[in-house]
N, C-alpha and C positions, 0 to 999 in steps of 0.2 A: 636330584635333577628334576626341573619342572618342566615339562613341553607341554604348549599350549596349542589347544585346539578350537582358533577362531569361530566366533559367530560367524561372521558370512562365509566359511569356507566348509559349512555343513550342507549335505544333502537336501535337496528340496522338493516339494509334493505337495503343490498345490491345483483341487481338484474341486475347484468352488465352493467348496459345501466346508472342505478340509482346507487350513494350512497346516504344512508340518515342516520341521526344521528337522533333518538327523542327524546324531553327534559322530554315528558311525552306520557302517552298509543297513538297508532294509528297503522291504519290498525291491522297486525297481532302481532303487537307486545306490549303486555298487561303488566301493570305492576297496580296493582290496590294502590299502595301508590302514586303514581303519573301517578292521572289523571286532570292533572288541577292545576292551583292557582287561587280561586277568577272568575274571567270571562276570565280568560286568559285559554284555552283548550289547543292549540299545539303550540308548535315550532319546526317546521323538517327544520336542516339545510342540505341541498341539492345538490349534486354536477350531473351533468348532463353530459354524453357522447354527443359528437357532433352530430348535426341531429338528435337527440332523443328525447324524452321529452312526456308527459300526454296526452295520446289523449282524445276525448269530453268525457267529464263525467259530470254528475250532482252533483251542493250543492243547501242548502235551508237553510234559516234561522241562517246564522252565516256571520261573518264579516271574510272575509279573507283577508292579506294583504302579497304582496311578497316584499322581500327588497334584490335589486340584489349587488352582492358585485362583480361580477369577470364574463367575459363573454354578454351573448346578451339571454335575455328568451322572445320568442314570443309570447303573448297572443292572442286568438280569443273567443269570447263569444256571446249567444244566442240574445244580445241586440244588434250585429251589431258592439262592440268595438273591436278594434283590433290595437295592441303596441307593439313596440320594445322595451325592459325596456332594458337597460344600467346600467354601474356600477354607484352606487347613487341615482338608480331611485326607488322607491318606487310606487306601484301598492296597491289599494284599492278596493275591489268586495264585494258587498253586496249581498249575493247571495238570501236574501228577500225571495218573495214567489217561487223562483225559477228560477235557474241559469242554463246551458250549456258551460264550456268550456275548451279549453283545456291550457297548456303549454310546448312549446320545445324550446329547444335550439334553437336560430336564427343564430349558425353559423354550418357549416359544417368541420369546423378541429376545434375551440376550445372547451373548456368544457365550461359549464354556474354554479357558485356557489351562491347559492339563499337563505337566510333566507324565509319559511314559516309560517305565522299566525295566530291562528283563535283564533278571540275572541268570545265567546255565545253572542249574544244581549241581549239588557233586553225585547225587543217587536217582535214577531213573524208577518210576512206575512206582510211587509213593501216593497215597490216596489224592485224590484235589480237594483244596483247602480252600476258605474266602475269610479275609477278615476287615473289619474298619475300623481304624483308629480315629477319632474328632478329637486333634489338636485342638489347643486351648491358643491365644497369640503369648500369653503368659509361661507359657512350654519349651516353645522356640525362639523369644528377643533374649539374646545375649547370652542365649544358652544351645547346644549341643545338644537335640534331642533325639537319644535314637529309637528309630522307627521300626529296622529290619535285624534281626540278628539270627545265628543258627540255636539260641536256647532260650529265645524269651527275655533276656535280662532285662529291668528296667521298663516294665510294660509295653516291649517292643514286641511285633510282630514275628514269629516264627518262619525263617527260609530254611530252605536245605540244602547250604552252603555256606560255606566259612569269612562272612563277608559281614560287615556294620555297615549301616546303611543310618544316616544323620541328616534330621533337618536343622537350620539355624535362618534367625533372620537378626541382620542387623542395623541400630541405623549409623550414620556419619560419626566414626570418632572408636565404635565399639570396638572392641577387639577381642577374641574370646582364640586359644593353642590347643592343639590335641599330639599327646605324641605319638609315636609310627612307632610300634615294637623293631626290631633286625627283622628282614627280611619279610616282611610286609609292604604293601602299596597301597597307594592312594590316588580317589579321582577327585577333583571339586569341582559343580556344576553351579553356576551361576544361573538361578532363574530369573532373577529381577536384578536392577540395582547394577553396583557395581562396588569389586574390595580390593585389598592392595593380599597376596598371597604370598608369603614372604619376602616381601618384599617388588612380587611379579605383580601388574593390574592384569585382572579380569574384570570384561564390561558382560555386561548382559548377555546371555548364549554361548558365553565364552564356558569350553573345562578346560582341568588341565591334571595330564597324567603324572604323577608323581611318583618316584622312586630314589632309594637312599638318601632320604631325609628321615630322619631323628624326630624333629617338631615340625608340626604344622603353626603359621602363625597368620589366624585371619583377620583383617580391620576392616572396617566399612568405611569406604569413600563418599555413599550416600546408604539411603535407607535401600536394603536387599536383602533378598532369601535366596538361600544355599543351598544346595545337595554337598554333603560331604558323605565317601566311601571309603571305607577303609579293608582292603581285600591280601587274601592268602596269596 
């Protein structure tokens, strides 16, 4: 079963400085049918004015991961890490027993556009982590690359929870399957672009929640990049 979770039928927070899109409830903006799939909490997709961006604030106990698509997002955090993420780059923050920091734009005339992530863990009060991964575009065309997993496989980032977490981009024509074990779920998040999901279209800002499905099968109707999750 696929239910899709339209782009324009997502939360919105725009506050000059911010646009944001949410795929489900945050901050002020509540929707109690969609709060969550599974361990997957948010997805805010992000556009940032130049020199602007999140000054210090606190998380604790959830796995947050940013995936920059457009632009420069400069990280600084209470453990001393501090990153220029780029397009491709992928940032991982566990923010454990307790995190500090903020995110802005690292250029002063372009904007920065950011997919946001948080996954619930399955374990509270676990130390805070930070990691970067620099995607290659060679990593993710036509390929499945994953990013978040609970053991590292595959040069992926370490979370603490039972979730795969996948970038892909593809162009017009590609098609690349993953299968769904029993009793597992799936979300796919359309950053860019647009693809045909078994045969369902997804346009740009579109997910869609998947359950009792066997394969995934994705094609690109034009050139786009993907979030695929695959959760307990």
């Amino acid at each position: 079963m696929i239910t899709v979770r339209h782009a324009a039928d997502r939360g919105k927070t725009n506050i000059g400085w911010l646009d944001s899109k949410h795929s489900f409830s945050f901050g002020r903006y509540y929707s109690p049918e969609n709060m969550g799939f599974r361990s997957l909490r948010v997805i805010n997709d992000d556009r940032v004015r130049p020199a602007a961006g999140f000054g210090r604030h606190p998380h604790r106990d959830m796995e947050i991961i940013s995936w920059v698509l457009s632009g420069e997002l400069a990280h600084e955090d209470s453990t001393g890490s501090r990153a220029v993420l780029k397009p491709g780059h992928v940032q991982r923050m566990s923010a454990g027993t307790g995190i500090v920091h903020s995110e802005f734009n690292g250029s002063q005339t372009e904007p920065v556009h950011f997919l946001q992530i948080w996954i619930e863990p399955n374990k509270d009060g676990i130390p805070p982590r930070f990691e970067d991964l620099a995607l290659t575009p060679e990593e993710v065309q036509g390929k499945l690359r994953l990013i978040a997993s609970p053991d590292g496989r595959d040069g992926s980032s370490v979370i603490q929870q039972d979730a795969l977490i996948y970038i892909t981009a593809l162009n017009e024509g590609q098609q690349l399957t993953l299968p769904v074990a029993p009793g597992r779920y799936a979300w796919v998040q359309v950053a860019t672009g647009s693809v045909n999901l078994n045969g369902t279209k997804l346009e740009t800002g579109d997910g869609a929640a998947i359950s009792e499905e066997t394969l995934l099968t994705l094609q690109g109707t034009e050139k786009s990049d993907i979030l695929l999750f695959d959760l307990a």
